[in-house]
C-alpha positions as CSV (number, residue, x, y, z in Angstrom):
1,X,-4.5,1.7,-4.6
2,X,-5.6,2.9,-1.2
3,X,-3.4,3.9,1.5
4,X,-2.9,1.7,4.1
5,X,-0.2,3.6,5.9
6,X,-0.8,3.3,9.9
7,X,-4.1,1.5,9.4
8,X,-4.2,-2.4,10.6
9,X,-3.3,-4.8,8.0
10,X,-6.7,-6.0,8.8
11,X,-8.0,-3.4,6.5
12,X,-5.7,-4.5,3.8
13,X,-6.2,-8.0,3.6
14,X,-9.9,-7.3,3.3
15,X,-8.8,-4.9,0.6
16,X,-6.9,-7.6,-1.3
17,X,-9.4,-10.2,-0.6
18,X,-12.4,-8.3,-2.1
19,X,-10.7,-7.0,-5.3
20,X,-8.6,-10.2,-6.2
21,X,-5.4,-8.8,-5.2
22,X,-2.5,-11.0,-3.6
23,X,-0.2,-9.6,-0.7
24,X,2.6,-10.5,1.0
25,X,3.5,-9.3,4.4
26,X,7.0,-8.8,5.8
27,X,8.3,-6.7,9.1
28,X,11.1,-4.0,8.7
29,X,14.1,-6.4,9.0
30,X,12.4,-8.1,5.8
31,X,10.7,-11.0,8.2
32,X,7.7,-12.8,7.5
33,X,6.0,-12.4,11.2
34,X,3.3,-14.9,12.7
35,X,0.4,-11.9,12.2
36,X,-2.0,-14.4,13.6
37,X,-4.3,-11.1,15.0
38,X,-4.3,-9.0,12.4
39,X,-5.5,-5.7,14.3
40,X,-2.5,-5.8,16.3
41,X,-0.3,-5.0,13.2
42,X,-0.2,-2.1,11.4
43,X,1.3,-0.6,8.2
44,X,4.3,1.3,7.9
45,X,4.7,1.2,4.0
46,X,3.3,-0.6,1.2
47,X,4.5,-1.3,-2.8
48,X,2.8,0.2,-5.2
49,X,2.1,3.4,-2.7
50,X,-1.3,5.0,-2.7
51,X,-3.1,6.3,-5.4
52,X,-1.2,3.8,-8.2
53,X,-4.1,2.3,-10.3
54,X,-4.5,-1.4,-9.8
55,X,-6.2,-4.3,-11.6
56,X,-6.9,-8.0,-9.7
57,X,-4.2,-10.0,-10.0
58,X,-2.0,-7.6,-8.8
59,X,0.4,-7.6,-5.5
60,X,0.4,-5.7,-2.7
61,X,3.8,-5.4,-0.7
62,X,3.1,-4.4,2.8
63,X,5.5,-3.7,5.8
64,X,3.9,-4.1,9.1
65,X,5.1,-3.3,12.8
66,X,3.4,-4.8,15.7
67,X,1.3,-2.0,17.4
68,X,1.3,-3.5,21.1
C-alpha cells in the first residue's frame, strides 16, 4: 500500500480507482465530510498504513483534514 500521508486524497482515490480498491473517507471526529474538491483535502492517516501488501478488493480507510 502506498503512503498517502499529507498527499491530497486526490491521489488516493486515483490509487483505489486504478487497482480495484474501495475507500472510505472520514474527518478526525469520525465525519463523513462533503470532499466535493478533492485537492483541497489531505491525508492525515490511513488503515492498512504504508507498505501493507494489498490485493483489489481491498479497503482503504483514510482520515482527511481540509487543507485551506
Amino acid at each position: 500500500m502506498p503512503d498517502f500521508n499529507d498527499k491530497p486524497l486526490y491521489d488516493a482515490i486515483i490509487f483505489a480507482r486504478d487497482n480495484d480498491v474501495s475507500y472510505t473517507v472520514k474527518d478526525r471526529k469520525g465525519h463523513t465530510p462533503e470532499t466535493k474538491n478533492t485537492r483541497e483535502w489531505k491525508v492525515v492517516s490511513q488503515t492498512p498504513s504504508a507498505g501493507t501488501p494489498f490485493e483489489p478488493r481491498h479497503k482503504i480507510e483514510l482520515t482527511v483534514e481540509n487543507s485551506k
